[in-house]
Jmol script that loads the backbone (N, CA, C; Angstrom):
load data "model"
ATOM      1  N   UNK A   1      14.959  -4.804  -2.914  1.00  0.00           N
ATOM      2  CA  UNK A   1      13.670  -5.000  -2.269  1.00  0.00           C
ATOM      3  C   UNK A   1      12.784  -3.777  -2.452  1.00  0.00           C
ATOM      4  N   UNK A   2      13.390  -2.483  -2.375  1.00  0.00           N
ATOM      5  CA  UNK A   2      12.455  -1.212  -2.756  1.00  0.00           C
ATOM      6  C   UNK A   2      11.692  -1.505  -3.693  1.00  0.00           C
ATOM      7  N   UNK A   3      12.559  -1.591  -4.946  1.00  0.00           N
ATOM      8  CA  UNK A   3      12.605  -1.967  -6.165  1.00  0.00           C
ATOM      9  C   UNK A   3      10.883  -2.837  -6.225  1.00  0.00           C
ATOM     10  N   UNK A   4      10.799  -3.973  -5.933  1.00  0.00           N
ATOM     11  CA  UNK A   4      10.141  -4.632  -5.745  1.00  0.00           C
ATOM     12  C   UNK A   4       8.572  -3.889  -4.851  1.00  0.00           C
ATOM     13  N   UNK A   5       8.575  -3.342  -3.810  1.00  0.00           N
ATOM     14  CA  UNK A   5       8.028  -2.513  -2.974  1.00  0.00           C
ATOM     15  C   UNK A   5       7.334  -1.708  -3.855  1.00  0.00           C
ATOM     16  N   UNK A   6       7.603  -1.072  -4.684  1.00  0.00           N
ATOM     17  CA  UNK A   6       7.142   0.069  -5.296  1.00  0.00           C
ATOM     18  C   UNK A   6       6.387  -0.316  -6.580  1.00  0.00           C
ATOM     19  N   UNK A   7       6.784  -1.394  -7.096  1.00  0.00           N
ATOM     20  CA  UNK A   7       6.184  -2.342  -8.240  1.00  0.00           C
ATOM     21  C   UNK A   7       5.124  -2.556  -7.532  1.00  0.00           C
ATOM     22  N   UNK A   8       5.133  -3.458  -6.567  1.00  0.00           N
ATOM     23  CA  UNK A   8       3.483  -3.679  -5.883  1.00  0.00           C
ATOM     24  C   UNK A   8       2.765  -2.458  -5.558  1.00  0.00           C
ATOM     25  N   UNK A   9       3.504  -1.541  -5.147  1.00  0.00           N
ATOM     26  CA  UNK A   9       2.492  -0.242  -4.844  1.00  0.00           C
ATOM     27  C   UNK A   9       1.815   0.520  -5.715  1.00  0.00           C
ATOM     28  N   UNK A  10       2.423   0.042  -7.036  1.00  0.00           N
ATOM     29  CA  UNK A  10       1.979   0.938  -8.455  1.00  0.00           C
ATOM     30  C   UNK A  10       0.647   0.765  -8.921  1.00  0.00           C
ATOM     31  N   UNK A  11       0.125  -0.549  -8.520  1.00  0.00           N
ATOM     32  CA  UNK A  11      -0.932  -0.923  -9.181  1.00  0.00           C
ATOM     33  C   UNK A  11      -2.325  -0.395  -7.403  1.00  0.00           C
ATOM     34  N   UNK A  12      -3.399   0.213  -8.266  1.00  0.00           N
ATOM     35  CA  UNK A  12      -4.349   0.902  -7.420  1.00  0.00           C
ATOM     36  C   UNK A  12      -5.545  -0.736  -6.934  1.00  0.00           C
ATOM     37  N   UNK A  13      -5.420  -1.674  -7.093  1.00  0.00           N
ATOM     38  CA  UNK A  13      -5.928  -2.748  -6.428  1.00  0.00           C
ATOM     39  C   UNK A  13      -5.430  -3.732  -5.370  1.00  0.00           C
ATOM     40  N   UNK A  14      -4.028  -3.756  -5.875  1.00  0.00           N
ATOM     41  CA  UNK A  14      -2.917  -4.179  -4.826  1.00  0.00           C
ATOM     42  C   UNK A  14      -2.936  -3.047  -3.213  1.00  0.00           C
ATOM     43  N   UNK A  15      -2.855  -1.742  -3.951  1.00  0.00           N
ATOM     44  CA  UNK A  15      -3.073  -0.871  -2.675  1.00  0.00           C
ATOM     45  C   UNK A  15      -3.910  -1.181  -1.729  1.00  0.00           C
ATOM     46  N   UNK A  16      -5.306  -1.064  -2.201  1.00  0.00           N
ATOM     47  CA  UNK A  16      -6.548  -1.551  -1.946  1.00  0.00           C
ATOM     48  C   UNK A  16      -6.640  -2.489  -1.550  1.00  0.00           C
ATOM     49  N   UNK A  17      -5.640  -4.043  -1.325  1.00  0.00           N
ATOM     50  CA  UNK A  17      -5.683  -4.903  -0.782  1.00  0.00           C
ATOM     51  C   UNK A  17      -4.933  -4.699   0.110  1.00  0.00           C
ATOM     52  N   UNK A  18      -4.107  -4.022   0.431  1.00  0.00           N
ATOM     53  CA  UNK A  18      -3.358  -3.574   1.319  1.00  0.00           C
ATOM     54  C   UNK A  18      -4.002  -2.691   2.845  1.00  0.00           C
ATOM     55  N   UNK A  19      -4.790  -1.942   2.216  1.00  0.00           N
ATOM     56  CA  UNK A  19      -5.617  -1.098   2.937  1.00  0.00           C
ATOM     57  C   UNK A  19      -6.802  -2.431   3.732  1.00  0.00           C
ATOM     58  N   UNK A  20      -7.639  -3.489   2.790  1.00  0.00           N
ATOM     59  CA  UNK A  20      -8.281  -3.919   3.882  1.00  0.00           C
ATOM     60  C   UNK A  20      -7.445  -4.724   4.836  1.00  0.00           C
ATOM     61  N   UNK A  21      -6.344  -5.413   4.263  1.00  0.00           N
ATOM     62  CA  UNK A  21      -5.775  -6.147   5.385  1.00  0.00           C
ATOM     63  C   UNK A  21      -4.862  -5.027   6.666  1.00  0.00           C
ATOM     64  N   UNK A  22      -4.613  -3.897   5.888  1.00  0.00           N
ATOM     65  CA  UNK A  22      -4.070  -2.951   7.414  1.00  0.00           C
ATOM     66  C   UNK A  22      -5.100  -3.112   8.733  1.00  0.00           C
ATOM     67  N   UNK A  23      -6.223  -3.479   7.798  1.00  0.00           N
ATOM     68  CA  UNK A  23      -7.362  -3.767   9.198  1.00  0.00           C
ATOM     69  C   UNK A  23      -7.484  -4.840   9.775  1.00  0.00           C
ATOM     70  N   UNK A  24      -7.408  -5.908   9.096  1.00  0.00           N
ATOM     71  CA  UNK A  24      -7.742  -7.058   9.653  1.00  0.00           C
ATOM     72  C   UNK A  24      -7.224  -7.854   8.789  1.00  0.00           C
ATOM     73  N   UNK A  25      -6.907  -8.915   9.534  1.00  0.00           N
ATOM     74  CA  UNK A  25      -6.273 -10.791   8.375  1.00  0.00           C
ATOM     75  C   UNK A  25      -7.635 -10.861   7.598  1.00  0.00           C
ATOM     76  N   UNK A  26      -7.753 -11.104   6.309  1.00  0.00           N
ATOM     77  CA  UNK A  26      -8.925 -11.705   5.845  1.00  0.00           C
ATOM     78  C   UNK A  26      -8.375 -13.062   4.928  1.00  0.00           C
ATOM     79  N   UNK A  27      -9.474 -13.987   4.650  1.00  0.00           N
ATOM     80  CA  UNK A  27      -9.256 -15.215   3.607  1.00  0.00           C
ATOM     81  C   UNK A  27      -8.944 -14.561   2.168  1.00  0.00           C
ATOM     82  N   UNK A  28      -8.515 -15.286   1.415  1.00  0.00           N
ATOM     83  CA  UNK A  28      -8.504 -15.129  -0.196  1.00  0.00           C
ATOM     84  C   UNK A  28      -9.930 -15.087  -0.417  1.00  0.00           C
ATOM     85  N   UNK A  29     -11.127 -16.076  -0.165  1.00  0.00           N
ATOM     86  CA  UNK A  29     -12.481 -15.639  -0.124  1.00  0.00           C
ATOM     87  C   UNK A  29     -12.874 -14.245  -0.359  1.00  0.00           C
ATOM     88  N   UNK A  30     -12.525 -13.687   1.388  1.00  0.00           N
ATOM     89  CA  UNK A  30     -13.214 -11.957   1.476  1.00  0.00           C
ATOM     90  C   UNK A  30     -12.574 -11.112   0.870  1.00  0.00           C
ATOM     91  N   UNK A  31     -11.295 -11.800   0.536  1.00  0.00           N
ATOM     92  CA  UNK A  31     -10.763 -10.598  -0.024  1.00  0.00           C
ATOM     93  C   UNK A  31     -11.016 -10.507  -1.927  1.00  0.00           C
ATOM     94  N   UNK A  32     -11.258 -11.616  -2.414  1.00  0.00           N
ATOM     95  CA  UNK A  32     -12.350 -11.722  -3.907  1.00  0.00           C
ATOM     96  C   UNK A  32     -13.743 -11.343  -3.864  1.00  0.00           C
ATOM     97  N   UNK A  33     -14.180 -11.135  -2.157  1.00  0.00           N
ATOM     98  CA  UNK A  33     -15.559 -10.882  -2.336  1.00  0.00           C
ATOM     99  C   UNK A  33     -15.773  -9.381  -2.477  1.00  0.00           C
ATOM    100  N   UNK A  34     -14.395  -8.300  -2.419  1.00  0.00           N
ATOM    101  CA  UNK A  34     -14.068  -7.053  -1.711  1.00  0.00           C
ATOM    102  C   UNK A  34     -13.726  -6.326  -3.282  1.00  0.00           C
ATOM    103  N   UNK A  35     -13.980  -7.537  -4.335  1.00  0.00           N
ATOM    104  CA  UNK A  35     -13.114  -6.357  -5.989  1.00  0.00           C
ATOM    105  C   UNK A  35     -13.902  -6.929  -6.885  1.00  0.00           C
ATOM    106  N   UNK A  36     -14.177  -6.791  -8.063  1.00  0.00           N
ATOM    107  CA  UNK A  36     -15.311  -6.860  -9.389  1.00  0.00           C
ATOM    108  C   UNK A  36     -14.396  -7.310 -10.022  1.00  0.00           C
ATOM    109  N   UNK A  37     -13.630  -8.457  -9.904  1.00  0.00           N
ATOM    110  CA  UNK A  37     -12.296  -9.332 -10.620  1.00  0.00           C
ATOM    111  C   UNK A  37     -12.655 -10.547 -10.293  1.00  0.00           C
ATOM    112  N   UNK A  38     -12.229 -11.564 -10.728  1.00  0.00           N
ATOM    113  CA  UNK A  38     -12.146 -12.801 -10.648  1.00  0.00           C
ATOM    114  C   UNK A  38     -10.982 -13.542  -9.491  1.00  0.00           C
ATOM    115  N   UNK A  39     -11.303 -14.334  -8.969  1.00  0.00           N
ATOM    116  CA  UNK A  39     -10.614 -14.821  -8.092  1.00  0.00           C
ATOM    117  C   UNK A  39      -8.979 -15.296  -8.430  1.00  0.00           C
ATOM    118  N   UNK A  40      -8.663 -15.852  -9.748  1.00  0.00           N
ATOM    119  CA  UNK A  40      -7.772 -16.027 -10.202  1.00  0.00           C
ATOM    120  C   UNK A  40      -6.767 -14.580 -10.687  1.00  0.00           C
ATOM    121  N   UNK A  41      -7.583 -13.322 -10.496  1.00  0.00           N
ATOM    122  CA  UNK A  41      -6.769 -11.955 -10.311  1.00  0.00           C
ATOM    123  C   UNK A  41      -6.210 -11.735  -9.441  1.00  0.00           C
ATOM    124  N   UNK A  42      -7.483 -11.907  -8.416  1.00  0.00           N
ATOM    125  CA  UNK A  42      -7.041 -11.357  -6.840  1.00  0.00           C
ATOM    126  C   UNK A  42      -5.855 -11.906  -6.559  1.00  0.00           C
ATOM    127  N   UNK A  43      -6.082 -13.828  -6.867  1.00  0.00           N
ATOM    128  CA  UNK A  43      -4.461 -14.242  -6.357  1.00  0.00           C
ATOM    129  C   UNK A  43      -3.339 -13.931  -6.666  1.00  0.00           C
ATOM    130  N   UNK A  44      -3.411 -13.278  -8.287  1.00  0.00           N
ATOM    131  CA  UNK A  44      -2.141 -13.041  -9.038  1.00  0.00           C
ATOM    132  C   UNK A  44      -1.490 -11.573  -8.645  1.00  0.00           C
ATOM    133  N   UNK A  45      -2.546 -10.974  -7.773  1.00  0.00           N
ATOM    134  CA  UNK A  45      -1.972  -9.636  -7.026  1.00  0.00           C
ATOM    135  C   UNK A  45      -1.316 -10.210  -5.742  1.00  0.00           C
ATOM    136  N   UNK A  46      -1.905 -11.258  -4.775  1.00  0.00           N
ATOM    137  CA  UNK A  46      -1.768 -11.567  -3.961  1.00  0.00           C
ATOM    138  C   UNK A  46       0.047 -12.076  -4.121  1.00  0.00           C
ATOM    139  N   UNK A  47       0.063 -12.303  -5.340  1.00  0.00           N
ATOM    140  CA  UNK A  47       1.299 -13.045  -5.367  1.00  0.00           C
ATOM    141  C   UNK A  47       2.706 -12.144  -5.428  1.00  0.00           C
ATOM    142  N   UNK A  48       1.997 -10.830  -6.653  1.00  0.00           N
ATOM    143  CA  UNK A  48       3.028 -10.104  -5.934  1.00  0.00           C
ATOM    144  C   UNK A  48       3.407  -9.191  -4.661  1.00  0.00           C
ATOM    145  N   UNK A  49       2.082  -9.200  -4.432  1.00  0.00           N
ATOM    146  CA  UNK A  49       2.512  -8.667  -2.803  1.00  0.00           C
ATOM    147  C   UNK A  49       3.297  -9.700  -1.914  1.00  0.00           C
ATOM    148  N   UNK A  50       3.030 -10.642  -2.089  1.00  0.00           N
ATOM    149  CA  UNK A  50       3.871 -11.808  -1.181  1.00  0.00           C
ATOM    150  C   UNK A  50       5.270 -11.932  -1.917  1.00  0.00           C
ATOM    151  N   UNK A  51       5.463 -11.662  -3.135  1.00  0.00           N
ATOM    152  CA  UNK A  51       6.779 -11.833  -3.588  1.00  0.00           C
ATOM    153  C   UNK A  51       7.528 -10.259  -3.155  1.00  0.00           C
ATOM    154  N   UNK A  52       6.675  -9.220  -2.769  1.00  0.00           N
ATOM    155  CA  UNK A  52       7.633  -8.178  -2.263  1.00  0.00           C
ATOM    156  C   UNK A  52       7.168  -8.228  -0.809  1.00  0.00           C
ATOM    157  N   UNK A  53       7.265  -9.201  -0.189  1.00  0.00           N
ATOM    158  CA  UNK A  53       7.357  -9.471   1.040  1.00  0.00           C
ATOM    159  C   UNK A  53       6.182  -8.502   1.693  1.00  0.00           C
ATOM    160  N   UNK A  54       4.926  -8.033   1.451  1.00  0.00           N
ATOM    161  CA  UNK A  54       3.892  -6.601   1.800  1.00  0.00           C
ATOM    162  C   UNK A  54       3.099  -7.754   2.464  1.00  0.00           C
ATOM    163  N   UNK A  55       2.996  -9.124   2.086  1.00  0.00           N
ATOM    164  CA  UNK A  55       1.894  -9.997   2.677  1.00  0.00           C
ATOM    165  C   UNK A  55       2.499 -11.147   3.183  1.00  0.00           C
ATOM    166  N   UNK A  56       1.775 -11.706   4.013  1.00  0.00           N
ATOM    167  CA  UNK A  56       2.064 -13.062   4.189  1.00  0.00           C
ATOM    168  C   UNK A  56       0.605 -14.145   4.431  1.00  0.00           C
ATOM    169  N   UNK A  57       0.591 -15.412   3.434  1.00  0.00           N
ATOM    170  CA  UNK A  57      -0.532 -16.053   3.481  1.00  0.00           C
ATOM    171  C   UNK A  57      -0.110 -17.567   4.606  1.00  0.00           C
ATOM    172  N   UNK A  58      -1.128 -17.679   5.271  1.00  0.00           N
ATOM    173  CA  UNK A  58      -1.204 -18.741   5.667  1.00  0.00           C
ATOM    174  C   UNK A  58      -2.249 -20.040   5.770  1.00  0.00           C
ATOM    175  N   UNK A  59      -2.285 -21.570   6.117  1.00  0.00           N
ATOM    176  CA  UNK A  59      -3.808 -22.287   6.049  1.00  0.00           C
ATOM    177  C   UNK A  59      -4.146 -21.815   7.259  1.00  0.00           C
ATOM    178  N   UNK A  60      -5.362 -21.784   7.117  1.00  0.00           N
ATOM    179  CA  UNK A  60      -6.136 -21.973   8.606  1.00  0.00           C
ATOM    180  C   UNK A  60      -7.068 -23.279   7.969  1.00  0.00           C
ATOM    181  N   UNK A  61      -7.298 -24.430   8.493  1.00  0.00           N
ATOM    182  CA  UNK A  61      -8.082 -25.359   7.754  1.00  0.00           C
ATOM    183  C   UNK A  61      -8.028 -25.182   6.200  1.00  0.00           C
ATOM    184  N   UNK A  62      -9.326 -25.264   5.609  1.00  0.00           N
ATOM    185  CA  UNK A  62      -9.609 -24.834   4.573  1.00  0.00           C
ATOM    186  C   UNK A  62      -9.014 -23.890   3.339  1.00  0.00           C
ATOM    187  N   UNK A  63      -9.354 -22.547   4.581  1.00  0.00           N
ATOM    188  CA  UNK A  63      -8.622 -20.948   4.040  1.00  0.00           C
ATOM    189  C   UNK A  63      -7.296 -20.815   4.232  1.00  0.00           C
ATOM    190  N   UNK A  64      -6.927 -19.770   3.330  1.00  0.00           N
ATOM    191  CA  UNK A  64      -5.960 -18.912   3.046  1.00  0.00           C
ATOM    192  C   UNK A  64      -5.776 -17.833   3.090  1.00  0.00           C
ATOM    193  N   UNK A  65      -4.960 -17.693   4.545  1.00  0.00           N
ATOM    194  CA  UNK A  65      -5.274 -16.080   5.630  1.00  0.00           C
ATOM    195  C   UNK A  65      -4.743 -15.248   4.872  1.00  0.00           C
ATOM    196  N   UNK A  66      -4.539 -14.030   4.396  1.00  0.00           N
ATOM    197  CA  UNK A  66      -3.599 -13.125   4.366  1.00  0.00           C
ATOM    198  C   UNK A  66      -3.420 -12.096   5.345  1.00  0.00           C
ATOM    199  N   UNK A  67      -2.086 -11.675   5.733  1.00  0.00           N
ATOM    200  CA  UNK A  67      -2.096 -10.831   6.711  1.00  0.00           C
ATOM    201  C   UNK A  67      -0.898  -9.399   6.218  1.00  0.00           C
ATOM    202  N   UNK A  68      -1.258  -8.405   6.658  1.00  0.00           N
ATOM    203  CA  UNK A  68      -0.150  -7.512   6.441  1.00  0.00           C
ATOM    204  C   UNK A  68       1.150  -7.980   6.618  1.00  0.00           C
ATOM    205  N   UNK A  69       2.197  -7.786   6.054  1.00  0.00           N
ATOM    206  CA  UNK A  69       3.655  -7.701   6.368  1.00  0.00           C
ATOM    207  C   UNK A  69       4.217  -6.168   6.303  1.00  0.00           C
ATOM    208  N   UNK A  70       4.294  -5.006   7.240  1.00  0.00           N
ATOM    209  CA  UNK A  70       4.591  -3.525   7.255  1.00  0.00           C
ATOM    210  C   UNK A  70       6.245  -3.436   7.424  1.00  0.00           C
ATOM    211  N   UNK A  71       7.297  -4.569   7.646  1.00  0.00           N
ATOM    212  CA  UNK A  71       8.158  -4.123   7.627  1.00  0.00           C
ATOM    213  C   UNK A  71       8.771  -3.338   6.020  1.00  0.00           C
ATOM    214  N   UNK A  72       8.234  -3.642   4.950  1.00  0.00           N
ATOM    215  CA  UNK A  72       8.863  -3.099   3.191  1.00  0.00           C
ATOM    216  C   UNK A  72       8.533  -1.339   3.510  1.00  0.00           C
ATOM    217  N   UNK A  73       7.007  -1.375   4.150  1.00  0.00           N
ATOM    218  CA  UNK A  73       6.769  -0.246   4.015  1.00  0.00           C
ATOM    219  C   UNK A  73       7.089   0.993   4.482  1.00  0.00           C
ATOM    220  N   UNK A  74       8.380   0.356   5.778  1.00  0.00           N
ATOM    221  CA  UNK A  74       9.134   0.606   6.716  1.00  0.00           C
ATOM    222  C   UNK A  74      10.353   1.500   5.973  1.00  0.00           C
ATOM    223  N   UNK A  75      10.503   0.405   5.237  1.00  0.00           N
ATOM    224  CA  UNK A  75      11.994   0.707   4.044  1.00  0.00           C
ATOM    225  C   UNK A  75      10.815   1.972   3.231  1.00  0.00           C
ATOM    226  N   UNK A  76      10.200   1.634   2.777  1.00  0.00           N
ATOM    227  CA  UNK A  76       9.780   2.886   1.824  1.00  0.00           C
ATOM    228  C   UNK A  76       9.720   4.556   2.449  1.00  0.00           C
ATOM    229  N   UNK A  77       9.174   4.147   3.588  1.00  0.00           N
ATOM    230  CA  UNK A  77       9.257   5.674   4.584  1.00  0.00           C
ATOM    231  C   UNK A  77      10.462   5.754   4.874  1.00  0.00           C
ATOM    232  N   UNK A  78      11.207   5.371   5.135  1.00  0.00           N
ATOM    233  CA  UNK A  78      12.597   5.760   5.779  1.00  0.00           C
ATOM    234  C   UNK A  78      13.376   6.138   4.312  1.00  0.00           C
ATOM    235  N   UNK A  79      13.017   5.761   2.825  1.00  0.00           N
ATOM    236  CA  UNK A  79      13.594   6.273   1.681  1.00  0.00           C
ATOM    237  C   UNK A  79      13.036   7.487   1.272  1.00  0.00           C
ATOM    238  N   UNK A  80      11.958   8.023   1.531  1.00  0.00           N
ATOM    239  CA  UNK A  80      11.325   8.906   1.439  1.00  0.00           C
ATOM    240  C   UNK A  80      11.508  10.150   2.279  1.00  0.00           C
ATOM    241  N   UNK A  81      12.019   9.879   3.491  1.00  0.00           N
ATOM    242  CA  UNK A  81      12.427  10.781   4.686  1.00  0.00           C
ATOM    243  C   UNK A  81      13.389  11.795   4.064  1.00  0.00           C
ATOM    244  N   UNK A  82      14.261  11.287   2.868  1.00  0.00           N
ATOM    245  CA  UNK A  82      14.542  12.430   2.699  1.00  0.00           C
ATOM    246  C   UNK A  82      14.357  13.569   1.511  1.00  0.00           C
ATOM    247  N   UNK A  83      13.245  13.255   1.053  1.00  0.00           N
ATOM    248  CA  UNK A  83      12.525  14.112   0.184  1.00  0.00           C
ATOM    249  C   UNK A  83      11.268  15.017   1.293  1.00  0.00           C
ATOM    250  N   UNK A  84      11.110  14.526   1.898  1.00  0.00           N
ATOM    251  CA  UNK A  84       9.841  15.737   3.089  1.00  0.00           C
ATOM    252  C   UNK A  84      10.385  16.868   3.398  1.00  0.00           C
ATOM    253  N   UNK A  85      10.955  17.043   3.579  1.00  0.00           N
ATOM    254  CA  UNK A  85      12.024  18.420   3.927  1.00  0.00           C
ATOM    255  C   UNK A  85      11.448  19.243   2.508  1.00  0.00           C
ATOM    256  N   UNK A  86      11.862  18.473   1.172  1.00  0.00           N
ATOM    257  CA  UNK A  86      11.766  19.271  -0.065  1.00  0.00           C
ATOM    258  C   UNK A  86      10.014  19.741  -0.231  1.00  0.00           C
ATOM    259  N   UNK A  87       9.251  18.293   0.085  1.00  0.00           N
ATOM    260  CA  UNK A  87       8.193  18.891  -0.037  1.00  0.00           C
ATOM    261  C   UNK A  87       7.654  20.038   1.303  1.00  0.00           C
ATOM    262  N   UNK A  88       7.890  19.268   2.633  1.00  0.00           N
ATOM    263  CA  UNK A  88       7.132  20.271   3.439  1.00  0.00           C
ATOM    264  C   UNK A  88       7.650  21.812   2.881  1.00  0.00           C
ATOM    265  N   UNK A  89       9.220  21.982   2.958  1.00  0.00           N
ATOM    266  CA  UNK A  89       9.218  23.366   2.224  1.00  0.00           C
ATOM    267  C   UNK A  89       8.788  23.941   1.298  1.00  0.00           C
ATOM    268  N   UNK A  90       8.083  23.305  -0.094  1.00  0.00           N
ATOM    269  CA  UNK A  90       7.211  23.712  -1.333  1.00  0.00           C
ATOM    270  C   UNK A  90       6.114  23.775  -0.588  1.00  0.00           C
ATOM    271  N   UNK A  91       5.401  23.178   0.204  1.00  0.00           N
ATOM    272  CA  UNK A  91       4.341  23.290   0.640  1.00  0.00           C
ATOM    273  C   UNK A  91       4.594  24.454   1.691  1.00  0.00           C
ATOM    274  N   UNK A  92       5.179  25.212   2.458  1.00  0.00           N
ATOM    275  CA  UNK A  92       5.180  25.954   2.864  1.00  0.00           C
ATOM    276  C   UNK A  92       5.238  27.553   1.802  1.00  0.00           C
ATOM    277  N   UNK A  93       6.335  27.213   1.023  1.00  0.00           N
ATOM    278  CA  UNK A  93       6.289  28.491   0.312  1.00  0.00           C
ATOM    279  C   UNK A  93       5.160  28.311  -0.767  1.00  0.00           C
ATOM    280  N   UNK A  94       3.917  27.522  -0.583  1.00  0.00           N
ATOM    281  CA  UNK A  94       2.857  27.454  -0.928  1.00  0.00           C
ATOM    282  C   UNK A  94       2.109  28.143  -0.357  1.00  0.00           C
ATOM    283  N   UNK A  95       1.681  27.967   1.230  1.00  0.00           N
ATOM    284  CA  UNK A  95       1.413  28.759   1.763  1.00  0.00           C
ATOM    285  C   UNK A  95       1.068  30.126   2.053  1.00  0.00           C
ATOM    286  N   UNK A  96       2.663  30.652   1.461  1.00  0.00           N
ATOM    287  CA  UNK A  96       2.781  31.805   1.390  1.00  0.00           C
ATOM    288  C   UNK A  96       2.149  32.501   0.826  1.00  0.00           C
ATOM    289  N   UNK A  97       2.070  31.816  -0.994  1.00  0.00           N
ATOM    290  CA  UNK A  97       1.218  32.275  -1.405  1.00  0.00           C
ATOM    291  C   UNK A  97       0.079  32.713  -1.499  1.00  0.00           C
ATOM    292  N   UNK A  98      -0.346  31.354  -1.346  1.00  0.00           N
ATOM    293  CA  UNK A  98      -2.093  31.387  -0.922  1.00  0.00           C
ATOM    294  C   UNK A  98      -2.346  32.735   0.180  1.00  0.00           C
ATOM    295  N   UNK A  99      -1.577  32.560   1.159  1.00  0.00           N
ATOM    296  CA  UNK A  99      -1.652  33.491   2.018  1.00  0.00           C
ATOM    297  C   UNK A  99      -1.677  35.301   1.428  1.00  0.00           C
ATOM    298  N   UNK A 100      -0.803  34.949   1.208  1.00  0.00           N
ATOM    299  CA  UNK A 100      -0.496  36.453   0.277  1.00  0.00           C
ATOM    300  C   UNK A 100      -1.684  36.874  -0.290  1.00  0.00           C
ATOM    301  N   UNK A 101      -2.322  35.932  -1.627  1.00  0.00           N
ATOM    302  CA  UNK A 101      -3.372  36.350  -1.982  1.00  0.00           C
ATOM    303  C   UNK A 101      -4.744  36.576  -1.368  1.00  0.00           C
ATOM    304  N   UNK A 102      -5.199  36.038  -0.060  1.00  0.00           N
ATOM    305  CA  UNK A 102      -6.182  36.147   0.751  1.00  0.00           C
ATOM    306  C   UNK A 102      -6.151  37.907   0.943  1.00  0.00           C
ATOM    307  N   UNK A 103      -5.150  38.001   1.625  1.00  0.00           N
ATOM    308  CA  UNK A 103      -4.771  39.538   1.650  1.00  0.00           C
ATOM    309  C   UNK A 103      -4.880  40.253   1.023  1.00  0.00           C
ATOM    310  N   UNK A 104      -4.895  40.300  -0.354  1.00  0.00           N
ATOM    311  CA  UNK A 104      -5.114  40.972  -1.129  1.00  0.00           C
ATOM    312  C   UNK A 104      -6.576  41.645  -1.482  1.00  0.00           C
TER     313      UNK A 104
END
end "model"
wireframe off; spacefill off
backbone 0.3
color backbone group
């Protein structure tokens, strides 16, 4: 499922669809009205976000809701937890530096 997770995250429009629905459910509509692509794109992103479980679509009448699904992204932070340690510490003995040189 990571596996999958990280495939959808790779692409910078999928993100971006990700980001407006962190805000709000929108239709397949607003969310083609939201990118300079064709509607038959949007869905084919839509699809892999729903195939790595990041979305979930539903009818409302007519439309076709999409809504966040945050549990994948759940799995991605908790795989990542243990690389922060490595970075906050590079970023600290970053710090240093920078620091160092101010001083100078």
């Amino acid at each position: 499922m990571l596996d999958n997770t990280f495939a959808a995250l790779a692409d910078p429009t999928r993100r971006a669809i990700l980001g407006l629905l962190a805000e709000n459910e929108l239709s397949v509509g607003e969310l083609v009205d939201q990118f300079s692509i064709t509607q038959s794109a949007v869905s084919r992103h839509l699809n892999v976000l729903e195939h790595a479980s990041l979305i979930e679509r539903r009818r409302d009448g007519q439309r076709r809701i999409c809504a966040l699904r945050a549990e994948p992204l759940a799995e991605v932070d908790e795989w990542m937890e243990r690389y922060r340690t490595y970075w906050q510490e590079g970023l600290k003995r970053l710090d240093k530096v920078v620091i160092g040189r101010k001083k100078s």
